[in-house]
TIROTI-227774 format. One record per residue (C-alpha): z negated, x negated, y negated. Coordinates in steps of 0.02 Angstrom, whole numbers, plus 32768, in hexadecimal, padded with zeros to 4 digits. Layout:
BEGIN
ZXY/...
***
This chain:
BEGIN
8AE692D52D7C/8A6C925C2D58/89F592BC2D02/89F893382DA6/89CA92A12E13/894392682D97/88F393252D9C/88F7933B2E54/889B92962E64/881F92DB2DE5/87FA93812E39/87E493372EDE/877092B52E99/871093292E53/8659935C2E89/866193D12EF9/870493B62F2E/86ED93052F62/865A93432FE3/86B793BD302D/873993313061/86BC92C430AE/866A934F30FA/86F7938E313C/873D92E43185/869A92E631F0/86AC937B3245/876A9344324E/874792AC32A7/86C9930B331F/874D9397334C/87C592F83358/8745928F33C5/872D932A3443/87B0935D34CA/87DF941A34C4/87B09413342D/884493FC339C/887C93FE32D8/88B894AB3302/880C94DB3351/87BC949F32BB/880F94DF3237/87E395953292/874195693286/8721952131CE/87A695A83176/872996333175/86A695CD311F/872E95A43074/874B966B3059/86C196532FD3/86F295932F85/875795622F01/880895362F40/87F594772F27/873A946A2F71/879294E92FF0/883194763017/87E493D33028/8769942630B5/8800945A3118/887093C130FF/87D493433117/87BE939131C9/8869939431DF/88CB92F531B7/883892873218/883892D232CB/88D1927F3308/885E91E432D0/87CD92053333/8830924B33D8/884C918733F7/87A391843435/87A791F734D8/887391AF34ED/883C910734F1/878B9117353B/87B6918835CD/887491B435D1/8855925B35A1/88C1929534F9/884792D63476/88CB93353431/89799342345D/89B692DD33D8/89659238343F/89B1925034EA/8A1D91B434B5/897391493492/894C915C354F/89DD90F83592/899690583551/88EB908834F6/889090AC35A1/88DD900735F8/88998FB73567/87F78FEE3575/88018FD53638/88208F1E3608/87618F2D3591/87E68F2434F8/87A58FC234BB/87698F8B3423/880D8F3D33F8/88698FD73410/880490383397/88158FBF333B/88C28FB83337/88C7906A332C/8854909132AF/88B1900F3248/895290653243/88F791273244/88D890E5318A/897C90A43169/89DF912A31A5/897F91C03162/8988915330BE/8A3C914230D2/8A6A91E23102/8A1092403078/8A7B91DB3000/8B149206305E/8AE692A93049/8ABE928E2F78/8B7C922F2F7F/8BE092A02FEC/8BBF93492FC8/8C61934B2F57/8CBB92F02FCD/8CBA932E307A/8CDD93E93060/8D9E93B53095/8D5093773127/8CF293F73163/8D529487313F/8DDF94273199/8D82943B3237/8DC894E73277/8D7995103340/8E01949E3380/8DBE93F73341/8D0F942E3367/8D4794573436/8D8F93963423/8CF9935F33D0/8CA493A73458/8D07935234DC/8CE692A6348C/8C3692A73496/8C3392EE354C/8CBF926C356E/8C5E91DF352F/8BAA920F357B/8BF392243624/8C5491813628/8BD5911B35CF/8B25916A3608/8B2D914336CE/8B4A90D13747/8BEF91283777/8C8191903708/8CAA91F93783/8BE2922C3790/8BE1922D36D2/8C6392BA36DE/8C22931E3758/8B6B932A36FE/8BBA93603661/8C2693EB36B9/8BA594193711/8B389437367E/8BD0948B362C/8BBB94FC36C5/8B09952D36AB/8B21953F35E7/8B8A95E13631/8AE696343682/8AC796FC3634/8B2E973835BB/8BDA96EB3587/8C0A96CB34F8/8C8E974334E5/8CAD97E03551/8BE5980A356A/8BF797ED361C/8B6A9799365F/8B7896FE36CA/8B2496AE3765/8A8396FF3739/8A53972A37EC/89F797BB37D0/89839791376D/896397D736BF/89179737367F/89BB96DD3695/8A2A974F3634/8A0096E1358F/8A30965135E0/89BE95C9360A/894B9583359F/897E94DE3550/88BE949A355C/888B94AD360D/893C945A3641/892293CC35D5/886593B13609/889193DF36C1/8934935B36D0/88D492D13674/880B92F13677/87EA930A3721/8847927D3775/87EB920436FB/8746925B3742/8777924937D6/87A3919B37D8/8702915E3777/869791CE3803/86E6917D388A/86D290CF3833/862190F437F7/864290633783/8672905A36D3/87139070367F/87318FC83657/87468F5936E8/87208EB63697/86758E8A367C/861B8E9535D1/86108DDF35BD/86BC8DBA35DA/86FB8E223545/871E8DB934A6/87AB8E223433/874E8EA633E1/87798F173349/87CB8E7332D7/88348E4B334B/88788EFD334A/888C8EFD32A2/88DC8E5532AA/895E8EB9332C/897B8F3432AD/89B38EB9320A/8A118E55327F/8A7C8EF132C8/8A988F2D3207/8B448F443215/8B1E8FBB32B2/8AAE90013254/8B21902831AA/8BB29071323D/8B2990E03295/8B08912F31ED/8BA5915831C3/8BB091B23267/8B1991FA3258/8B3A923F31AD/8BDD928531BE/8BE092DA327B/8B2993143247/8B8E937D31C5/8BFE93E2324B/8BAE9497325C/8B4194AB32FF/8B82940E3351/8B4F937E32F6/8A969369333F/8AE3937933E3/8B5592F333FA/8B2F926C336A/8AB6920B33C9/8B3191FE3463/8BB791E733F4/8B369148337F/8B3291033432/8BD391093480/8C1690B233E7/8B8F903C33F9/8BCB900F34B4/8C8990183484/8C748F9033E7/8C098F283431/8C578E883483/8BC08E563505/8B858F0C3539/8B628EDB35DC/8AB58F2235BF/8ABC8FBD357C/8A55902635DB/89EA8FB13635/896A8F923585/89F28F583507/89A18F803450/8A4E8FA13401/8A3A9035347A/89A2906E341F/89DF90353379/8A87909B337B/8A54914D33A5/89A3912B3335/8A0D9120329B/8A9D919432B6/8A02922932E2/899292053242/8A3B91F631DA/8A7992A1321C/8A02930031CE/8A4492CC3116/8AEB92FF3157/8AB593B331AE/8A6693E73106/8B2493CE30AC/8B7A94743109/8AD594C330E8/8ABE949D3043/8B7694AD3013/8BBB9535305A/8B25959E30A2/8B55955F3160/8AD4953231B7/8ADB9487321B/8A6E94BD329A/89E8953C32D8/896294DA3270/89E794C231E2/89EE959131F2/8925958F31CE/8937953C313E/89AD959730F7/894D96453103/88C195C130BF/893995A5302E/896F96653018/8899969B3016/889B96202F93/891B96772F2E/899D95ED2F38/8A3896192F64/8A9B95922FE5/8B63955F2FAC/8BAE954F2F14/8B08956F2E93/8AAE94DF2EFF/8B4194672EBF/8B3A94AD2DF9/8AA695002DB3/8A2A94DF2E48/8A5F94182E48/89B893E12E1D/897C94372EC5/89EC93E92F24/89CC93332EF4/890793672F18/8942938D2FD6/899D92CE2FC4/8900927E2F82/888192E12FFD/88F992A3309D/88F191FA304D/883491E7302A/881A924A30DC/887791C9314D/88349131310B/8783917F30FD/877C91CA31AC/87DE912631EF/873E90BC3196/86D0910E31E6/8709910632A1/872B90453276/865D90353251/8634909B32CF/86CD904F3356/86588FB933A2/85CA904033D8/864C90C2341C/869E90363493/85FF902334DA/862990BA354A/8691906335AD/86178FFA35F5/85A590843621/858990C836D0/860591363712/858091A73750/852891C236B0/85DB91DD3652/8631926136E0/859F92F536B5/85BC92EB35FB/867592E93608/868A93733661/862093D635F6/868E93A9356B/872193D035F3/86F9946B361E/86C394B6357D/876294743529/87CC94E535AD/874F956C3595/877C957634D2/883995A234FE/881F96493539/877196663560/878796953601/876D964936C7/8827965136D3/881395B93655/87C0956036CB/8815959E375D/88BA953A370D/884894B136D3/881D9481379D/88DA94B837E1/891E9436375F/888D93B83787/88D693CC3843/897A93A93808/894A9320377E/890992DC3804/89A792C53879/8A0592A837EE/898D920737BE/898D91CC3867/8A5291DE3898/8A8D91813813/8ACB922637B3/8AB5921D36E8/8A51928D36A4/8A75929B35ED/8B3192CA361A/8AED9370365E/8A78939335BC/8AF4937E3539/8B7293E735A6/8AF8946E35C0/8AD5946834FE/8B67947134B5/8BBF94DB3537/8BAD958534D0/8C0A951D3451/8C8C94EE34B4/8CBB958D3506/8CB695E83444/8D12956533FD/8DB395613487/8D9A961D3494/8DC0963733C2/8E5395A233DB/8E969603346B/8EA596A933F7/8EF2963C336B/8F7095D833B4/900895F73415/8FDE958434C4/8FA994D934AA/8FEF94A73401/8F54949233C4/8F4293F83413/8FCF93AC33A0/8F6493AC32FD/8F3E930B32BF/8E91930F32C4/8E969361337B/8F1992B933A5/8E84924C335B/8DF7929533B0/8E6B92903459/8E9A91E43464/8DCE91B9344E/8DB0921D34CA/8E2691CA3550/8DED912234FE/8D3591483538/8D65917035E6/8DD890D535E3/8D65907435A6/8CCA90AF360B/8D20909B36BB/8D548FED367C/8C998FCB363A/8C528FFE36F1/8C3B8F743789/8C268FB7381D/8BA18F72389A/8B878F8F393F/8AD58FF83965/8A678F8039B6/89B68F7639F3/89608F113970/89B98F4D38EF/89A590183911/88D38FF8392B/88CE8F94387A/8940902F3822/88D2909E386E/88499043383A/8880903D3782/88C090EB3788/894C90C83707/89F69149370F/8A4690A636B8/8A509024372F/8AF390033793/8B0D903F383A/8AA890BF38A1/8A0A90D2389B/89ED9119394F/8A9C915239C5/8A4A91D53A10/8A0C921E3986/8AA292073935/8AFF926D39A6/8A7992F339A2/8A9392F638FD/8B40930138E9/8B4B9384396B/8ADA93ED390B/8B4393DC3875/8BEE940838DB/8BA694A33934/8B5D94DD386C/8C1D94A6383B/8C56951138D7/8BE595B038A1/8C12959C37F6/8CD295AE3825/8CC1963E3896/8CB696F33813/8D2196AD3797/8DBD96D537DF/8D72979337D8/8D389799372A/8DA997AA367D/8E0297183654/8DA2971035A4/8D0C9712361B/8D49969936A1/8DB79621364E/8D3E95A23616/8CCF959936AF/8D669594372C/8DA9950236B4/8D0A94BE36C4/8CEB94CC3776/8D9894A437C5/8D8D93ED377E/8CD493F137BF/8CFB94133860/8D7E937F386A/8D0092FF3824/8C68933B389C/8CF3932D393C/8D22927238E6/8C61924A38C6/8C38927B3964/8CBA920D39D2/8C7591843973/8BC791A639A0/8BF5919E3A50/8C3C910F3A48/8BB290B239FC/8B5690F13A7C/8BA290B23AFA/8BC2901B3A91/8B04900E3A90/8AE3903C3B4C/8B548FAA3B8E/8B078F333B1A/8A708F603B75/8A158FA93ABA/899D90293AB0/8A2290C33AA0/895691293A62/891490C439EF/88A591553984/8858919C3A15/87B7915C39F8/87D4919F393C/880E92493970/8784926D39D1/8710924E3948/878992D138F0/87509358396F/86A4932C3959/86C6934838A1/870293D23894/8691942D3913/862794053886/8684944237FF/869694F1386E/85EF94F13863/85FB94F937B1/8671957237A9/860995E7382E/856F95C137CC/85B195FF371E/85F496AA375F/854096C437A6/84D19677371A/855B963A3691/858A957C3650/84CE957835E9/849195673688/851D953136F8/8545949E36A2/84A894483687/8484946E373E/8509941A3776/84DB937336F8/842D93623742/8465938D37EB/850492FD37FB/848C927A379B/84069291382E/844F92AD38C6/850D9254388D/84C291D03811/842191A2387E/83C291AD37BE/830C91FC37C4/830892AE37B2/82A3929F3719/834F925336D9/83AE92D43717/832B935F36C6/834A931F361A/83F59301361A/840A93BB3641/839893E535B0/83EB9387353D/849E93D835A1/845D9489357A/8425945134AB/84C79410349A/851E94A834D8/84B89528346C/84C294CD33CA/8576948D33D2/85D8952D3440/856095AD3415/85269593335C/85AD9535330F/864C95633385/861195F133B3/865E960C3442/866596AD34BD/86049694355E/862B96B335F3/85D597683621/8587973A36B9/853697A7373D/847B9777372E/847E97823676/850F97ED3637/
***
């Protein structure tokens, strides 16, 4: 055993091995750093380019992109409350407060801190356990993974929001569009309205950047100001402190890697849940956690660990027993096959040296790539204290070529503005968004999973196995627990203008009553729509939504007599019952503009739309010269062709004027 560890060190030490690693965790922390882009995304990309390396040059490219972009997706969580991957959706709820508060640098360097630890950690869990966990995992049959499913919808919706009962109704509802094309059993397809585009469902990207990207854009257009609301001067914590945070919160931080490593191992769910399921345990053992959500950096350190220390544990099913973890943990594998390595039982025995090189290039990876953002962490929280104006152009390039990449296609962005609209609403209302992601994400899971337990079980006995007892009583613990956590407040004046100010889905109460109730109407008549063909399709076509949607339906009707009476609560109190007019107007405005964008790329395509649209918005939106505007648009349209044309090489749009 020991001589296999001592030779995998050596042949990823070795020139050119070692190169390939750092290379690789560059570009890793680049696809990381961008949103849209993704560890899956990049791994597509760099595969081709090891057909003709050695396997451990080849290896230590892949893994050194790989294990570092749930580092560097910290920086567009924290910076501008946009997940960089989905694997940091859990980062937002106190990262972006944080750097709100011009603690930025402190919650890099919190996070950065633990990034290291946990991808340290969790590539020794994954030397240690490989023996040890195949009980484990092969005692997960598709019943435990529907509970496991349940738990981390339970906890996001109870412990993400200002409200439970909103909490719930987000993750249904994303439960409900996870269901859009075709099902997963019977081939029928679902609430796909015509429209051919829609028959493979919708595209994970363009929700996520719609739901979250947009209503940050928004909000820092119609502020014109920076991201961080406190002055420059006022800021003394930087990067020490955060790392300060992250010794002192060890214990947190030894917990989060255990969860990280070991629900990182379950097959296609792991990356899904364990940063929801890092934080909710966070919340739930912590005895002042009055401030979770509003910039607390246990929020950041929690999920930060538990998502670097997952990868260690995804590479155990894959290595072990040829399942893949995930889609990127699928790459790899056909990475591993080209290479003429064989994943399960040869990888423990003759191939053991190989394995231990995986363990030592996710080791050196982490705390190389985590390094690096640390040096580089006092420069990158600069951005918040740049001019909204000069930020919004260059974020939604990055916006709305990340949706591009899912599909190639204007449908993409087509779903990237619907889900901006209803981001937006969301934001506003008071309704969580991250409930609705994770729902929508792991929904095909769900549905396959109870489907399978359905065929195997007589009724509901499944529920009485042990494990499926376990994962129950957590899950009515979180809901317990979260309506228990939550103090209600009554919407008032002041208080609505400063959360729509800050823009934060985390603080208590509504944000706005009258968008609230917009917003939860919208979500009731979806709910309503959603319930209607089900009772005409199979029932191993319409079982899961109408389970879905009946218990939707009764929240949205609960949610909503609530929202009326806070409005009405709010109107005798004499309150503004509108706070976000003002805001939502400058919505409008924006996305005439981004219209424009959209009309302008079917006639002359994004190498020309997009840097139109940058020079245009600085000028006329930013009041900067137009010489300002003119180069940002030349350095728009350089950026473009080197990055999505050369390296990415992505499919443009065929538009009319030069198709």
């Amino acid at each position: 055993m020991f001589d296999a560890v001592l030779n995998g060190l050596v042949a990823v030490a070795a020139w050119p091995a070692i190169g390939y690693l750092f290379l690789g965790v560059l570009l890793g922390l680049w696809f990381g750093a961008v949103p849209g882009l993704s560890g899956l995304v990049g791994l597509a990309i760099l595969v081709p380019f090891t057909f003709a390396m050695e396997p451990a040059p080849a290896l230590a490219f892949l893994l050194g992109a790989f294990a570092v972009t749930t580092t560097s997706d910290t920086i567009a969580s924290v910076l501008l409350g946009i997940p960089g991957t989905a694997a940091s959706q859990a980062t937002i709820l106190d990262g972006y407060p944080m750097a709100m508060r011009g603690e930025a640098s402190r919650a890099f360097g919190a996070a950065f801190t633990v990034s290291a630890i946990g991808g340290l950690l969790g590539a020794a869990v994954l030397g240690v356990s490989i023996p040890l966990v195949q009980p484990l995992i092969l005692s997960f049959t598709q019943a435990e993974v529907f509970m496991l499913c349940l738990l981390g919808l339970a906890m996001v919706g109870s412990l993400s929001g200002n409200s439970v009962l909103l909490g719930l109704v987000a993750a249904l509802i994303g439960l409900g569009l996870s269901y859009v094309g075709y099902s997963e059993n019977g081939a029928l397809p679902r609430y796909w309205l015509g429209a051919t585009y829609l028959l493979e469902g919708l595209p994970l990207i363009p929700v996520v950047l719609g739901l979250f990207a947009l209503p940050e854009l928004i909000g820092l257009a119609a502020r014109g100001s920076t991201v961080s609301n406190v002055p420059r001067e006022r800021i003394s914590s930087g990067i020490a402190t955060g790392i300060g945070d992250a010794l002192r919160n060890w214990w947190l931080v030894l917990r989060s890697t255990a969860i990280g490593a070991y629900v990182g191992m379950l097959p296609g769910l792991g990356g899904s849940i364990v940063d929801w399921v890092a934080y909710g345990h966070a919340v739930q053992s912590s005895k002042n956690n009055e401030n979770f959500g509003k910039g607390d950096v246990r929020g950041v350190i929690a999920p930060e660990t538990a998502n670097n220390a997952m990868k260690g544990g995804a590479l155990i099913p894959t290595i072990a027993f040829g399942i893949p973890g995930s889609a990127a943990m699928a790459i790899l594998m056909g990475a591993l096959l080209i290479q003429g390595m064989t994943p399960g039982p040869e990888m423990l025995t003759t191939r053991l040296d190989v394995t231990f090189s995986l363990v030592w290039m996710l080791a050196i990876a982490n705390v190389a790539g985590a390094l690096i953002l640390m040096l580089l962490a006092r420069h990158i929280a600069r951005v918040t204290f740049i001019r909204g104006h000069l930020l919004v152009p260059v974020i939604v390039l990055f916006v709305f070529m990340g949706a591009w990449l899912a599909n190639s296609s204007i449908g993409d962005w087509a779903v990237l503005l619907l889900f901006g609209i209803l981001g937006y609403l969301m934001k506003q209302g008071g309704v969580p968004r991250p409930p609705l992601v994770l729902g929508f994400v792991i929904g095909p899971i769900m549905e396959n999973a109870l489907f399978i337990t359905n065929s195997v079980h007589d009724g509901l006995d499944w529920l009485a196995r042990p494990i499926c007892l376990v994962i129950g009583a957590l899950i009515v613990g979180s809901i317990v627990f979260g309506a228990r956590r939550r103090r209600p407040t009554r919407v008032q004046a002041t208080e609505g203008a400063r959360r729509a100010h800050t823009g934060s889905d985390t603080q208590r109460g509504q944000t706005d009553p009258t968008t609230a109730l917009l917003a939860t109407g919208l979500l009731l008549a979806a709910s309503v729509y959603g319930l209607a063909p089900t009772f005409s399709w199979p029932a191993d076509v319409g079982q899961i939504p109408m389970l879905t949607f009946i218990p939707a339906i009764v929240f949205c009707l609960a949610a909503l007599w609530h929202s009326v009476r806070e409005l009405r609560q709010a109107r005798a109190a004499g309150s503004d019952i509108f706070p976000g007019r003002t805001e939502m107007g400058e919505a409008g405005r924006l996305y005439l503009w981004w219209f424009g964008v959209l009309a302008a790329t079917i006639l002359a395509g994004q190498l020309i739309a997009l840097p139109v649209f940058a020079a245009l918005y600085l000028t006329f939106r930013g009041g900067y010269p137009w010489w300002a505007g003119l180069l940002y648009a030349a350095g728009s349209v350089s950026f473009l062709y080197l990055v999505f044309d050369r390296i990415v090489a992505v499919l443009w749009y065929p538009s009319l004027l030069f198709h």
